[in-house]
Structure formats: structure tokens, C-alpha cells
C-alpha positions, -999 to +999 in steps of 0.1 A: -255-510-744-280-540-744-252-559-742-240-551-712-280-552-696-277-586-705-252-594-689-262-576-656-291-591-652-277-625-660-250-624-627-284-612-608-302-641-613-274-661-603-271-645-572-308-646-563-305-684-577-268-688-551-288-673-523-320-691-529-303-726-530-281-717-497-318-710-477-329-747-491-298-765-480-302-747-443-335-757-440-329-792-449-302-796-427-321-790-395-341-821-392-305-842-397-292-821-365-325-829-344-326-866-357-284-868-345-295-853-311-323-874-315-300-902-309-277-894-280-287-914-250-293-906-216-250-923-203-237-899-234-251-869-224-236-874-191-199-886-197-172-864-198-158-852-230-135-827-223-098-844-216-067-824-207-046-837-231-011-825-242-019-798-271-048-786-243-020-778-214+003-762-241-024-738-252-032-732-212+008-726-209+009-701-243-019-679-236-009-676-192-036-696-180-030-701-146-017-741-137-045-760-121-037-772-085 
């Protein structure tokens, strides 16, 4: 019976430990994200990014999205 107490407690901790590690890594990876937006000038925040390309109009064509005039 102390065996398997042992045991239970051991995969607890290692969840705690799991979970504790995932809070620090999404706490250290907000100041990359601000530092990346950071960077983005003024001309990239204002061209266009979003092209029609080939696989775009087939999706639009699939899922009955109306044909742009």
C-alpha cells in the first residue's frame, strides 16, 4: 500500500513541476512578442499583406464565397 502512495505522489509533483515550467516559459515569452512589435516600422504596418493568391480563390470557390466583381 505505501507503495503505491509513492508512486501517486511522485506523478503529482510532476504535474505541478509540467504546469509550473509552462507558466515560466509564457511569461518569458511576452517581452520577445513586444520587442518583435517593437520593431515593425511605421511603411510595414501600412502595406498590404493579404494577396489573393491561387490556394486563397480555391478556398473562396470550395466553401461558396461569392466571386468578387
Amino acid at each position: 500500500m505505501k507503495h503505491e502512495d509513492k508512486a501517486a505522489l511522485g506523478r503529482r509533483e510532476f504535474l505541478r513541476t509540467i504546469g509550473a515550467g509552462a507558466g515560466l516559459a509564457a511569461t518569458a515569452a511576452v517581452p520577445l512578442a513586444t520587442q518583435a512589435a517593437a520593431a515593425e516600422s511605421d511603411a510595414d504596418k501600412k502595406k498590404t499583406r493579404y494577396r489573393e493568391t491561387d490556394h486563397v480563390k480555391t478556398f473562396y470557390r470550395v466553401n461558396g464565397y461569392p466571386k468578387k466583381s
